[in-house]
SEDOFI-32264 format. One line per 2 residues: number of its first residue (from 0); for each residue x, y, z of C-alpha. Coordinates in steps of 0.25 Angstrom, whole numbers, always signed. Layout:
% SEDOFI-32264
NUM) X Y Z ~ ...
This chain:
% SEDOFI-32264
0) +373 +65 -147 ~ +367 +74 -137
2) +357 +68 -127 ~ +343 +70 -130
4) +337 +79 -122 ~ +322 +76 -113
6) +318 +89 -118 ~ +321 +84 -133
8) +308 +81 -142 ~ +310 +70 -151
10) +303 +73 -164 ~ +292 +64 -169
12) +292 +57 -184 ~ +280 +60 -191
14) +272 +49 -193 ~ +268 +50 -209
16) +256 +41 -209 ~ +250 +47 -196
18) +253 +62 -203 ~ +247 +59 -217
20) +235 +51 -210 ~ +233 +66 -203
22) +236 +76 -215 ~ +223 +65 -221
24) +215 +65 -210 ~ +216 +81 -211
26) +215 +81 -224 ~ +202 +74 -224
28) +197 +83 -217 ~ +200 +96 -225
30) +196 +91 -237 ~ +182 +87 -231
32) +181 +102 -226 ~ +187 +111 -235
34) +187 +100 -250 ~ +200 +99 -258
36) +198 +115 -261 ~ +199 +119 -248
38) +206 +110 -241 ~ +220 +116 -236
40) +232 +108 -233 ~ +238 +118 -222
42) +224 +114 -215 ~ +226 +99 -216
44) +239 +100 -212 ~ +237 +108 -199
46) +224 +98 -196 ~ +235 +86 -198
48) +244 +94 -188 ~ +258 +93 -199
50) +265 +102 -208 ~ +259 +105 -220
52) +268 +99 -229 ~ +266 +86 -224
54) +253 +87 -232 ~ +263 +88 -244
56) +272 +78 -241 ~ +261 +68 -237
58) +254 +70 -248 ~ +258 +78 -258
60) +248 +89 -261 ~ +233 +93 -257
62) +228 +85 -269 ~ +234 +72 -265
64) +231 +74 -250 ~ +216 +74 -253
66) +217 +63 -261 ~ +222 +56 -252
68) +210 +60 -242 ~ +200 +55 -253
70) +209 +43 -253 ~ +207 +41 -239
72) +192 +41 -238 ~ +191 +33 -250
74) +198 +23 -244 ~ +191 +25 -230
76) +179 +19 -236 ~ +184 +10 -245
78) +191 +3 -231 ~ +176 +4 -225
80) +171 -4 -236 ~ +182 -14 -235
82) +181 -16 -222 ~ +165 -20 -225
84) +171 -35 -231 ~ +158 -34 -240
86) +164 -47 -248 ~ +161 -55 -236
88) +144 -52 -235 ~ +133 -55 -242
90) +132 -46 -253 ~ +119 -39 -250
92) +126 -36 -235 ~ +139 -33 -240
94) +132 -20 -251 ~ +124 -16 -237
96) +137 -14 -230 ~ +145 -9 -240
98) +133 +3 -243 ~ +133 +5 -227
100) +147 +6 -225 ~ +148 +17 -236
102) +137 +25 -231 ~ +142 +25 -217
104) +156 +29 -221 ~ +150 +38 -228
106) +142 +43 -215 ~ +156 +42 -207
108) +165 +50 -217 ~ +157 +63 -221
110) +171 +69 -227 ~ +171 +57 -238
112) +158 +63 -244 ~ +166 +77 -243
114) +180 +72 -250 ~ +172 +65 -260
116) +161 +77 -263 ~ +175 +87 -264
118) +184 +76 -272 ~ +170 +73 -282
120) +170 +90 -283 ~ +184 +89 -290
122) +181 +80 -300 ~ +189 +68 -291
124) +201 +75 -294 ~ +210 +66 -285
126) +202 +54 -284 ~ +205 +53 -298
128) +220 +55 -295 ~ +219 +44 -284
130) +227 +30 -288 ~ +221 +22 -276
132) +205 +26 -276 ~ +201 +18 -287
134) +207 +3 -281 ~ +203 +8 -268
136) +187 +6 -274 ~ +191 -6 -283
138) +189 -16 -270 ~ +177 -11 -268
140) +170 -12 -281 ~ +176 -27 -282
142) +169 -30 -268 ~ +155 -23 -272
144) +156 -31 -285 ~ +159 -44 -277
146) +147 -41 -268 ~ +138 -38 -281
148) +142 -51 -285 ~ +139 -60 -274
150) +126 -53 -273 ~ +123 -57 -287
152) +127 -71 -284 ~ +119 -71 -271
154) +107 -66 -280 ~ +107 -52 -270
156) +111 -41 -281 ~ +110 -40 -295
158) +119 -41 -306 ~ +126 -30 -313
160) +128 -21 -302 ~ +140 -13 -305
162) +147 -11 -291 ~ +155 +2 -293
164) +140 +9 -297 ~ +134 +2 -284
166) +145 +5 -276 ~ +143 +22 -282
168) +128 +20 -277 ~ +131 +14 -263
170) +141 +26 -261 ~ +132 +37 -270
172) +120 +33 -259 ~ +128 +35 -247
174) +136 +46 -252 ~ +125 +55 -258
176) +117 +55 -244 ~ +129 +59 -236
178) +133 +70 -246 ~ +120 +74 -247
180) +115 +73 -232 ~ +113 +89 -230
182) +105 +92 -241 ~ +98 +80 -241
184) +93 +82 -228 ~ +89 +97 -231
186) +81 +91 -242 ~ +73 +81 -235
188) +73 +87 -223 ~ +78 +75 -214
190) +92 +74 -207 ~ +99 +65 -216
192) +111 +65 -208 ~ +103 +58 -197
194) +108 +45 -192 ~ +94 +40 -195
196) +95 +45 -208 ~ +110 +37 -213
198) +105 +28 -208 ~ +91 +27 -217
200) +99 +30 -228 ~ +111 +21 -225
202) +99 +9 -225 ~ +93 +15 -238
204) +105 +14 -246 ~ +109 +0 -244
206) +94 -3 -245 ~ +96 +4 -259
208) +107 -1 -264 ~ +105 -16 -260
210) +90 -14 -266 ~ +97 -10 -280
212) +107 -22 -279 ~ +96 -32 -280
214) +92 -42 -290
């Protein structure tokens, strides 16, 4: 065997993890910008810094790579909320938090308003062709449901509130202001996107919600 040379270059393994966490992250990215539509693999590749075809071999095809970006912020939030260990306050407290920590995820991640407004546009094509988004949501709605139910027991919150449609409102709340920030703010002619402001209307919907929850 000839001796290696100090001139020789060894070459380097690709890591697979940290190569598809990059094509994601640059996939994210794209589809923020540009939507599904527009989106181009050659671009997402060339932000990730590998072959082109890695994007194929990772993950198949376009339609599964963005699926697997709407996976991703999906479960981004859903990680948020299980981090919040909501079982373990007073119920009143625990629907505060859990309305706070979704309005500020949503202030933190604009491009999760984008995906979902693109992904809502196609008729939730592959959201519906997901196998891992709808038990990634059934945790939540069996903790919001054990929190309406210690509320009821502790006399806080009414009865026969359905937790998927109050979870919808606490999202819808959030959601709609920060969709709709420009043209609200045209509208009334006030800077909505003013610290001041999410933060007014951070305060307003947990005050809302927790009002509606009432006996």
């Amino acid at each position: 065997m000839p001796a290696k040379r100090s001139g020789d270059t060894v070459p380097q393994r690709r890591d697979p993890v940290a190569t598809r966490n990059k094509l994601l992250t640059a996939a994210r990215l794209e589809f923020a910008r540009h939507g599904f539509a527009g989106a181009r693999v050659d671009e997402i590749a060339e932000r990730a810094g590998v072959n082109k075809q890695l994007v194929y071999h990772y993950f198949g095809d376009k339609d599964a790579l963005y699926l697997a970006v709407l996976e991703w912020v999906y479960e981004d939030i859903r990680e948020q909320e299980r981090k919040l260990n909501l079982e373990g306050l007073p119920p009143e407290k625990a629907i505060r938090k859990l309305i706070e920590a979704s309005f500020d995820h949503l202030a933190a991640h604009p491009d999760f308003i984008v995906l979902l407004n693109d992904e809502n546009r196609g008729g939730a094509r592959h959201v519906r062709g997901s196998t891992r988004l709808e038990a990634m949501h059934s945790p939540l709605v069996k903790s919001v449901s054990h929190i309406l139910n210690e509320g009821v027991r502790a006399g806080v919150f009414r009865k026969g509130i359905d937790p998927v449609q109050l979870y919808i409102s606490i999202a819808g709340l959030s959601y709609f202001f920060f969709s709709n920030t420009p043209t609200l703010s045209a509208i009334f002619g006030k800077d909505l996107s003013s610290r001041t402001a999410r933060r007014a209307r951070r305060r307003h919907v947990a005050d809302l919600v927790l009002q509606s929850l009432r006996p």
